[in-house]
C-alpha positions in Angstrom: 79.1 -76.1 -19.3 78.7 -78.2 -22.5 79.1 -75.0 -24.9 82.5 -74.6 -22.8 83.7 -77.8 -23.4 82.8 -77.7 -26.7 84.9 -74.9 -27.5 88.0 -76.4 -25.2 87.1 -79.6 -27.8 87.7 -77.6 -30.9 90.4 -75.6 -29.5 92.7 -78.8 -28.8 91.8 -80.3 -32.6 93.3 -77.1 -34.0 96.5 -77.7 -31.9 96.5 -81.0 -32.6 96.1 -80.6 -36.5 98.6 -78.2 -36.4 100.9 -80.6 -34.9 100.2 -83.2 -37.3 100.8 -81.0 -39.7 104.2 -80.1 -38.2 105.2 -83.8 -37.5 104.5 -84.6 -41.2 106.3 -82.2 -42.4 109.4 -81.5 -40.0 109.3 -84.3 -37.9 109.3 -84.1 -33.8 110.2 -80.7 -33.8 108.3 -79.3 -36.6 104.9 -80.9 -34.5 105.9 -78.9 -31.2 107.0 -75.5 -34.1 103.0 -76.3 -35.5 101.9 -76.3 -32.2 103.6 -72.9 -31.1 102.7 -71.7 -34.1 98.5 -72.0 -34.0 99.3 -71.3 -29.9 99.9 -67.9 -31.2 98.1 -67.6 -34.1 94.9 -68.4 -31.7 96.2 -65.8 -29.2 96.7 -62.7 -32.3 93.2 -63.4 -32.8 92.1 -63.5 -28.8 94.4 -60.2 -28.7 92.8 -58.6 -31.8 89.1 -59.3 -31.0 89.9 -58.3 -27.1 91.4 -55.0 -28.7 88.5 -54.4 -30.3 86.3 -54.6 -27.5 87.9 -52.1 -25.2 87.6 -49.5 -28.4 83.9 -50.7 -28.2 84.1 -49.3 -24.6 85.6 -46.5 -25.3 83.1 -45.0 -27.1 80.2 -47.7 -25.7 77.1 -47.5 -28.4 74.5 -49.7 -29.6 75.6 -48.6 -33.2 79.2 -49.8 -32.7 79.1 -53.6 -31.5 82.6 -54.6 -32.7 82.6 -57.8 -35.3 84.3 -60.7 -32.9 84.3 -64.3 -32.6 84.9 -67.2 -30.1 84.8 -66.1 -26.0 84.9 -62.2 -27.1 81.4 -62.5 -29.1 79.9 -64.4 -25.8 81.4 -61.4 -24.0 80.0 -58.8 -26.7 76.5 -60.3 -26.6 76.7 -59.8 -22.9 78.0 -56.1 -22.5 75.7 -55.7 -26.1 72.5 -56.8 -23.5 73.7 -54.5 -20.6 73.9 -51.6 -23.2 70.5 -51.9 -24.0 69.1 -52.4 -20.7 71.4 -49.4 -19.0 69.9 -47.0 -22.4 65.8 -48.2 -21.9 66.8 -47.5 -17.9 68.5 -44.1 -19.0 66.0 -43.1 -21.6 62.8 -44.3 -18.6 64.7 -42.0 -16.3 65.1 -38.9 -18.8 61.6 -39.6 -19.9 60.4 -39.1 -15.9 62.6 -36.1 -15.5 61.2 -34.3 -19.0 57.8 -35.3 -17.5 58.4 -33.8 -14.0 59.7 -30.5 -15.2 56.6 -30.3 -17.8 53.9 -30.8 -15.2 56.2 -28.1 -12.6 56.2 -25.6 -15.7 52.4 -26.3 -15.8 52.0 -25.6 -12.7 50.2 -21.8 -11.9 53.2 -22.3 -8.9 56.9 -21.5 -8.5 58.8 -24.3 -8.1 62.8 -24.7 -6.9 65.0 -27.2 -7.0 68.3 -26.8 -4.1 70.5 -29.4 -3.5 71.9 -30.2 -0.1 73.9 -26.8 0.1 71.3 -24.9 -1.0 72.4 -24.4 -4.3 69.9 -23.8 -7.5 69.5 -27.1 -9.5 66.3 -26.0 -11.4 63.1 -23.5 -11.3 60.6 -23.2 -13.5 59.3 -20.3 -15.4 56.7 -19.0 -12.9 59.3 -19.3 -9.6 62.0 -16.8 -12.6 59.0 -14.5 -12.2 58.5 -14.2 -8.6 62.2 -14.9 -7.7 63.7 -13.0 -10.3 65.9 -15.8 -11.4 67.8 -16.7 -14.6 68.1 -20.4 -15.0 70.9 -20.2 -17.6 72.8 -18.3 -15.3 72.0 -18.7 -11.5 71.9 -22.4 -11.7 74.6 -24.0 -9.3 74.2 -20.2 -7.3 72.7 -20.4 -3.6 69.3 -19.4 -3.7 70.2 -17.1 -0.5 72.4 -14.7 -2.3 69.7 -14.0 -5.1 66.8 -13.4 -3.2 68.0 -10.5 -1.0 65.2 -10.2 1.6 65.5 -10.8 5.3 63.0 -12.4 6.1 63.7 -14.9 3.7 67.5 -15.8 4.3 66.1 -16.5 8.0 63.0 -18.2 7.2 65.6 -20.9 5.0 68.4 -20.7 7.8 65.5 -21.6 10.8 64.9 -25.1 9.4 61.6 -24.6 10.8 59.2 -24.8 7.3 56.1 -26.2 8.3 54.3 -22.6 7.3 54.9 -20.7 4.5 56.6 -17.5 5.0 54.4 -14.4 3.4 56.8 -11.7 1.9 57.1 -9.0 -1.3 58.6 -10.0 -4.6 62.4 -9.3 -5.0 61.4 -7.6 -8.3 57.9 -6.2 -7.5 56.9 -4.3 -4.2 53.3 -4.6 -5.4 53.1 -8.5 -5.5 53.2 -10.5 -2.4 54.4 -14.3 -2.2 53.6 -16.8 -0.4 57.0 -19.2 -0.1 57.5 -22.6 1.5 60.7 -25.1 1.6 60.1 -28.5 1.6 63.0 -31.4 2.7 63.7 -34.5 0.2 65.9 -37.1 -0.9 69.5 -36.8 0.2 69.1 -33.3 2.0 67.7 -31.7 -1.2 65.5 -29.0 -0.7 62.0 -27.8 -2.7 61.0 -24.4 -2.8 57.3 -23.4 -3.3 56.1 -19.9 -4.5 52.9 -18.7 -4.9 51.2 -15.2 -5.8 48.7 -14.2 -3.1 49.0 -11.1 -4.2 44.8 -11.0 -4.7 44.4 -12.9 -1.6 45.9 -10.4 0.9 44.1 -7.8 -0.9 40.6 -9.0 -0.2 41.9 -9.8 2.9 42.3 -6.1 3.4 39.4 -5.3 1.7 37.6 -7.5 3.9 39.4 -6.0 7.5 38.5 -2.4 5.8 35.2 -3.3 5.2 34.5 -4.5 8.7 36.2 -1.4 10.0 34.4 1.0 8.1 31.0 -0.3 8.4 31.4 -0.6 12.2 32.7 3.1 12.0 30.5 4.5 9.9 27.4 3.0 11.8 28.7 4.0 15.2 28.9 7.8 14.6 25.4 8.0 14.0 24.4 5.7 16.7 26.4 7.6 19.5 24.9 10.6 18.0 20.9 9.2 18.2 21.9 7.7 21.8 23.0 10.9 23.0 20.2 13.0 22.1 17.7 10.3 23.1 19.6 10.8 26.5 18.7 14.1 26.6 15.3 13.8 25.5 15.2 11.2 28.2 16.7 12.7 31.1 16.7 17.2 30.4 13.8 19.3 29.8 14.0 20.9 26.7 12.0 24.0 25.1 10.1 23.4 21.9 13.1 25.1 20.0 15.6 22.8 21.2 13.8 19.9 20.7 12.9 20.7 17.3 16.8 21.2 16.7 17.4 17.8 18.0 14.9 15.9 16.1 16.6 17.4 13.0 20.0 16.4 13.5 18.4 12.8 14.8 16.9 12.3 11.6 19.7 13.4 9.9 21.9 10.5 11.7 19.2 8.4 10.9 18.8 9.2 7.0 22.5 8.9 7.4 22.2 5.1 8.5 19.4 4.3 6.1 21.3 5.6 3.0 24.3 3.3 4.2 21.9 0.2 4.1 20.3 1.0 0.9 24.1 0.9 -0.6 25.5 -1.8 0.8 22.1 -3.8 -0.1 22.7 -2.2 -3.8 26.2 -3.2 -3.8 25.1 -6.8 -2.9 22.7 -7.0 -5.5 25.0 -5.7 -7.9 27.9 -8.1 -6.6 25.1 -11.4 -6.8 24.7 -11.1 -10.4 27.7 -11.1 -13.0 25.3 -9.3 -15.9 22.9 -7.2 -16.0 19.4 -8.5 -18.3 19.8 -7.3 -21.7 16.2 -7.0 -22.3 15.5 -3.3 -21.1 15.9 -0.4 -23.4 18.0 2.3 -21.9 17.8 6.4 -23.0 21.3 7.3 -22.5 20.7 10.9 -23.5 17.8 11.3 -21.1 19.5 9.8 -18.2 22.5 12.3 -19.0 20.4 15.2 -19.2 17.9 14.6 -16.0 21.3 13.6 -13.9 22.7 17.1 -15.0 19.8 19.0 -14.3 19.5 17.6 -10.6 23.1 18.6 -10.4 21.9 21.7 -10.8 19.3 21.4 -7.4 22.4 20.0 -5.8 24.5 23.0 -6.0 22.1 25.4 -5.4 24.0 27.6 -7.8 27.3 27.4 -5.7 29.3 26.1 -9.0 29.5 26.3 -13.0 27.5 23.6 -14.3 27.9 22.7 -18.0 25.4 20.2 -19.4 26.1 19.0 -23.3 24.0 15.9 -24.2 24.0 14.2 -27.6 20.7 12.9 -28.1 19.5 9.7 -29.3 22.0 7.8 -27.6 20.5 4.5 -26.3 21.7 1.2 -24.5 20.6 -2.3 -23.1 20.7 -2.9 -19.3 19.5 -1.5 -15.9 18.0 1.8 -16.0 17.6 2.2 -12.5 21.5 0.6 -12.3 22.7 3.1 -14.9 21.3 6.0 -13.5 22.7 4.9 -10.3 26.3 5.2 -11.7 26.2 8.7 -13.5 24.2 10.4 -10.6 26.9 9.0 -7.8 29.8 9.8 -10.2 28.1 14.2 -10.8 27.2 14.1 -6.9 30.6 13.1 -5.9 31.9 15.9 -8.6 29.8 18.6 -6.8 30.9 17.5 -2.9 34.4 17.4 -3.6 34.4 20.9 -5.9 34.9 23.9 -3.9 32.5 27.0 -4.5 32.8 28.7 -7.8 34.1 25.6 -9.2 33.2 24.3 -12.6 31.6 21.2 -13.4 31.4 19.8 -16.6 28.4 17.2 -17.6 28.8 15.6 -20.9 27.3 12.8 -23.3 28.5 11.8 -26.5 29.4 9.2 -29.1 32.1 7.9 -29.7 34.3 4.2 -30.4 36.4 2.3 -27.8 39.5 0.7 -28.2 38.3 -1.7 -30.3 36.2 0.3 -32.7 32.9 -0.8 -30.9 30.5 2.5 -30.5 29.8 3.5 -27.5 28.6 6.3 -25.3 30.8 8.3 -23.0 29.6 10.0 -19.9 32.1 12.4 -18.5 32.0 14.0 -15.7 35.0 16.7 -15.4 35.4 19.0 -12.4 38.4 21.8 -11.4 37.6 20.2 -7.2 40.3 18.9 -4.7 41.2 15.9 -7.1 43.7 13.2 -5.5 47.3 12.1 -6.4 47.9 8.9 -8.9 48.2 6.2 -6.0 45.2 6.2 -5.2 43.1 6.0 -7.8 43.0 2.2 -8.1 41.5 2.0 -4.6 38.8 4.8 -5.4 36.4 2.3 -6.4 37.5 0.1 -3.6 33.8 0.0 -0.9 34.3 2.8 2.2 38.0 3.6 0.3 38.7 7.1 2.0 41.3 9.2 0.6 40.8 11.8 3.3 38.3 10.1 6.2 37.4 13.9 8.0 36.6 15.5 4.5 34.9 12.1 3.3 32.5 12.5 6.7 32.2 16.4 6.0 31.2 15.7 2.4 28.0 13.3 3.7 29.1 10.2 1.3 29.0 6.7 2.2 31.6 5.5 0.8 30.2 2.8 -1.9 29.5 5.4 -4.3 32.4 4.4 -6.7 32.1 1.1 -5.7 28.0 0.7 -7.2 29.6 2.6 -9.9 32.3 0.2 -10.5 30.2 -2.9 -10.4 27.4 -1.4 -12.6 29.9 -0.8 -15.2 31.1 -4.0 -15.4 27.8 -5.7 -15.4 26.7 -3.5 -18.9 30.2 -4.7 -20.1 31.6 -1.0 -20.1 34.5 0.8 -18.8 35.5 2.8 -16.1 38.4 5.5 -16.5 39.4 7.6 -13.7 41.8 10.8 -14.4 43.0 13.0 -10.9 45.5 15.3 -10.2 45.7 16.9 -6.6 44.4 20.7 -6.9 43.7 20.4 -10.5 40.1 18.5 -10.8 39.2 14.9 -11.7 38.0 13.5 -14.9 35.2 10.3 -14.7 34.5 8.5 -17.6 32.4 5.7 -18.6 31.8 4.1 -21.8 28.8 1.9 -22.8 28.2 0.0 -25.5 25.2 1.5 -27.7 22.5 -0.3 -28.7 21.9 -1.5 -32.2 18.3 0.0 -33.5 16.7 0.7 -36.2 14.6 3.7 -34.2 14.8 4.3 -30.6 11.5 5.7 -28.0 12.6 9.4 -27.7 12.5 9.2 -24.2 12.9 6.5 -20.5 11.9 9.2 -18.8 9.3 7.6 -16.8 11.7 4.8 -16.2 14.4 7.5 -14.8 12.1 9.3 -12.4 10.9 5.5 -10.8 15.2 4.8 -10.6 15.6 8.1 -9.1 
């Protein structure tokens, strides 16, 4: 109040000098001319300053403060503090959206921003993929008109969001989503997508697993139940139960072979690596697993058998030998008679120029068409279930065969065309020595 009074005080002095002034010079009238005369001077200069400060808000910047004086500098200084306060408030704010839409880039999850109509405000990288959105260009676009899926436009238009709706990729048939809206602020909308692609495959895996272990352990049981009913109940001659007891213990080898998989498979699944510390003959595991491939036919096929020698390795015997016997006994039940089988071991580099040793096992047998060669190695995976029970497998073999691969830090190749033969190879990583034993094969006959 003081300050205001202070410059009403100074204000009346410069009209009253200028009066004086006036009076002195013109008499009477020339006080009341002096008086009109710093009247408007003192308003030119209110005007110019006031002028200056609605070009100030024109183009309202820190950087631009207009140069005034009197009332208009109280009023600068004023609109000069609201400045800076309205930029530290707008700079807080951009500094919490920037951080928001780094941490939902971060995030392994889709995420979509709708406002009230369902329009596209923002999506990160990861919800472009699964979506199959363009930010530059579907922004301000309902979400509902880009992803074209059913299930989806009903799931949004149902309002009822407390579950996530499961669903394919607009983009990708082979990857499945997992998508869920979520309500806030002013109606705006959040949309959640994540690959569970992997998930609902073990899930699969798992229901398969449990079907096929349950089916493959209930043939043989009906068929021991039913012959111990007939043992039980029927006289039979010597012949027939002779015959009987056969096919029992057939069943029964059956059952026990199943076991001792699904225990190998365990065991193989349990440990990530296999030790390190167990010289491995390559070239006589090679050449003892061709020559029992030759037992196995019985001379029904054309078995090749080309080893390189002194090929050697660190790992499992037992594990290794496990692998190239299940992938030459699967070659000889799935190759017709007077088929030809081809065994071979050689050296030779991998992708990366490491050396390694590559088994291949190539056969002119029933072979199967491209999609399904990524479940092959998949446990009780059955292409064709009546020829898989004809052939005697169990259904892991590719599966143990799998795992031991990847526990010697190898790899598994799979070539198949239907009516044209199938191709198996695996690479392993030689050792490095200086000289090699010329033989494991005391360690191959206790694996076998």
């Amino acid at each position: 109040m003081a300050f205001i009074l202070f410059r009403l005080f100074v204000l009346a002095l410069v009209l009253g000098a200028a009066a004086i002034a006036g009076q002195m010079i013109a008499g009477p009238k020339g006080a009341v001319a002096g008086s009109i005369l710093a009247s408007l001077i003192v308003y030119a200069l209110h005007v110019r300053s006031g002028l200056k400060i609605i070009d100030w808000l024109d183009d309202f910047k820190v950087e631009n403060v207009p140069d005034v004086s009197g009332w208009w500098d109280d009023l600068a200084a004023k609109l000069f503090r609201y400045l800076r306060l309205h930029q530290r408030q707008q700079q807080a704010l951009t500094n919490a959206l920037v951080s928001f839409r780094t941490a939902a880039q971060a995030l392994p999850d889709g995420v979509v921003t709708l406002d009230s109509e369902g329009h596209i405000s923002w999506c990160n990288d990861t919800a472009q993929d699964h979506l199959g959105l363009r930010l530059g260009s579907d922004i301000g676009q309902p979400l509902i008109n880009l992803v074209r899926n059913p299930n989806f436009s009903q799931y949004i238009r149902s309002r009822q969001w407390e579950h996530p709706l499961v669903m394919t990729a607009p983009r990708s048939r082979s990857k499945v989503l997992s998508v869920q809206l979520v309500s806030y602020g002013d109606q705006q909308m959040l949309v959640l997508s994540r690959d569970v692609t992997q998930v609902e495959k073990l899930e699969r895996m798992r229901r398969d697993f449990i079907a096929n272990v349950s089916h493959e352990l209930k043939t043989p049981l009906t068929v021991l139940s039913g012959f111990l009913e007939t043992f039980r109940d029927l006289p039979l001659s010597k012949e027939q139960q002779a015959e009987y007891l056969n096919l029992m213990y057939t069943q029964a080898n059956r059952m026990q072979n199943l076991v001792e998989d699904l225990l190998a498979l365990s065991a193989l699944e349990s440990s990530p690596s296999a030790e390190s510390g167990e010289l491995v003959d390559l070239s006589g595991i090679a050449q003892k697993t061709g020559d029992e491939a030759q037992q196995l036919s019985g001379g029904k096929h054309d078995i090749r058998v080309e080893v390189e020698t002194g090929l050697f390795a660190m790992g499992n015997t037992a594990e290794i030998f496990s692998a190239f016997s299940n992938i030459v006994t699967n070659a000889i039940r799935y190759t017709p008679e007077r088929g030809k089988i081809s065994i071979a071991l050689r050296k030779t580099e991998n992708e990366i120029g490491k050396s390694c040793a590559a088994f291949v096992v190539q056969d002119t047998g029933i072979g199967v068409s491209a999609e399904h060669i990524p479940r092959l190695t998949e446990r009780f995976y059955r292409v064709d279930r009546s020829r898989s029970r004809e052939s005697g497998g169990t259904g892991l073999g590719l599966a143990i065969v799998k795992h031991v691969v990847q526990r010697h830090d190898g790899e598994l190749d799979i070539q198949s065309r239907p009516n044209a033969g199938s191709t198996f190879t695996i690479l392993m990583p030689l050792a490095k020595l200086e000289a090699a034993p010329k033989s494991a094969a005391a360690q191959i006959t206790t694996a076998a």
